[in-house]
C-alpha positions as CSV (number, residue, x, y, z in Angstrom):
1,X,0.0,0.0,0.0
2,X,1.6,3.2,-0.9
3,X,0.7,7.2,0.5
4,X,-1.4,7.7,-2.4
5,X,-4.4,6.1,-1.3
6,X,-4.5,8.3,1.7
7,X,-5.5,12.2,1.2
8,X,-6.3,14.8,3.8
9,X,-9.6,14.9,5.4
10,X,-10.5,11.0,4.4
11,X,-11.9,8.4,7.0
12,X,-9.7,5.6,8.1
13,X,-9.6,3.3,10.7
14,X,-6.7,1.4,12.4
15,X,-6.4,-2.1,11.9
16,X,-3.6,-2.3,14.9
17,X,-2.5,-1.1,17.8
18,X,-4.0,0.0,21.0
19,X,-6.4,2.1,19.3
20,X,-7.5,-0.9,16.6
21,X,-11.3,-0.6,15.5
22,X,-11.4,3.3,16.0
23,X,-12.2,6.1,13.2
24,X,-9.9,8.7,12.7
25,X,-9.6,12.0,10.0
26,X,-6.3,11.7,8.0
27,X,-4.8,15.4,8.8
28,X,-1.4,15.5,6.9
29,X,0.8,12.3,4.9
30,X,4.5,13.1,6.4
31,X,6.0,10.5,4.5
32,X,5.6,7.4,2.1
33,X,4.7,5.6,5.1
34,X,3.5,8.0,8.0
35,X,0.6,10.0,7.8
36,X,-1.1,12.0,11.0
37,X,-4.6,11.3,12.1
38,X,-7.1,13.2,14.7
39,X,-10.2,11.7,15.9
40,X,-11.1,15.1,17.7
41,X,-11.6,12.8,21.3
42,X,-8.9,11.0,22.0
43,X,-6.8,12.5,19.3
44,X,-6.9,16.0,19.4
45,X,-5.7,18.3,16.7
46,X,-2.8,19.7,19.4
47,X,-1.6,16.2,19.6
48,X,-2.6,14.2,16.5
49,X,-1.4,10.6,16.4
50,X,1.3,8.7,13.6
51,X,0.6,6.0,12.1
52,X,2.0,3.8,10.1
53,X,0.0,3.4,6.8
54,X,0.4,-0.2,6.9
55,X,-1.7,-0.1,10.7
56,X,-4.7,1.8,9.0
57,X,-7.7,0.9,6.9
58,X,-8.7,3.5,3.8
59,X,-12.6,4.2,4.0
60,X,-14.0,5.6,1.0
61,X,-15.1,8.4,2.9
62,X,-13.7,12.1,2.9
63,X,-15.1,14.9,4.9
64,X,-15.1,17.5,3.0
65,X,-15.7,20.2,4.9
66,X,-12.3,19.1,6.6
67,X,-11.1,18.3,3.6
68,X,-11.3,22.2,2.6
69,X,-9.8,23.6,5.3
70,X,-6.9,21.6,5.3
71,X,-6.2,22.7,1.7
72,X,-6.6,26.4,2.4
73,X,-5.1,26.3,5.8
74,X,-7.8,27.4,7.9
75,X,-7.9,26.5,11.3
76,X,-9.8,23.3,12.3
77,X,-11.6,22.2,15.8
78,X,-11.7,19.1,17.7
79,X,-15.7,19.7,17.9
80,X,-15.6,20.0,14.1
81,X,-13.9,16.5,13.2
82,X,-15.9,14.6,15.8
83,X,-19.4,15.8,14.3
84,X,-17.8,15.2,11.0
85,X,-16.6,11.7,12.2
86,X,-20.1,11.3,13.5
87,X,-22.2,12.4,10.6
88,X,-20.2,10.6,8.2
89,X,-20.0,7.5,10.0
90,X,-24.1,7.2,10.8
91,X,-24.2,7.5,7.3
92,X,-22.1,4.1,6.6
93,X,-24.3,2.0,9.1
């Protein structure tokens, strides 16, 4: 799996690791292999988590509103990505 499946502001999940089953916003790929995820709980935008891209599970979700203002550099809320996470997720079920 390479860094190109994973854009800003899409769904994923991890598939390993102590936080395994739970839905995260992708905030930034750092590298071929590390990208930064906030769930807006646990993982706040302060403190966003790496992974690995190998411990997480593309959804064919993006968040758009996210999405948009990680592009054009606007600031971003913890409240935002967990209604986002929320919305978009009740959606899937």
């Amino acid at each position: 799996m390479d860094s190109s499946a994973f854009q800003p502001g899409q769904v994923v999940s991890s598939r390993a690791g102590r936080d395994q089953g739970r839905y995260f916003v992708l905030l930034e790929v750092v590298s071929d292999s590390l990208v930064k995820v906030v769930d807006g709980d646990l993982r706040r935008i302060e403190k966003p988590k790496l992974k690995n891209i190998k411990h997480l599970v593309p959804h064919n979700k993006t968040v758009l509103s996210i999405a948009d203002k990680i592009k054009s550099g606007q600031r971003i809320t913890n409240e935002q990505v967990r209604l986002a996470l929320r919305d978009t997720l009740s959606v899937e079920t």
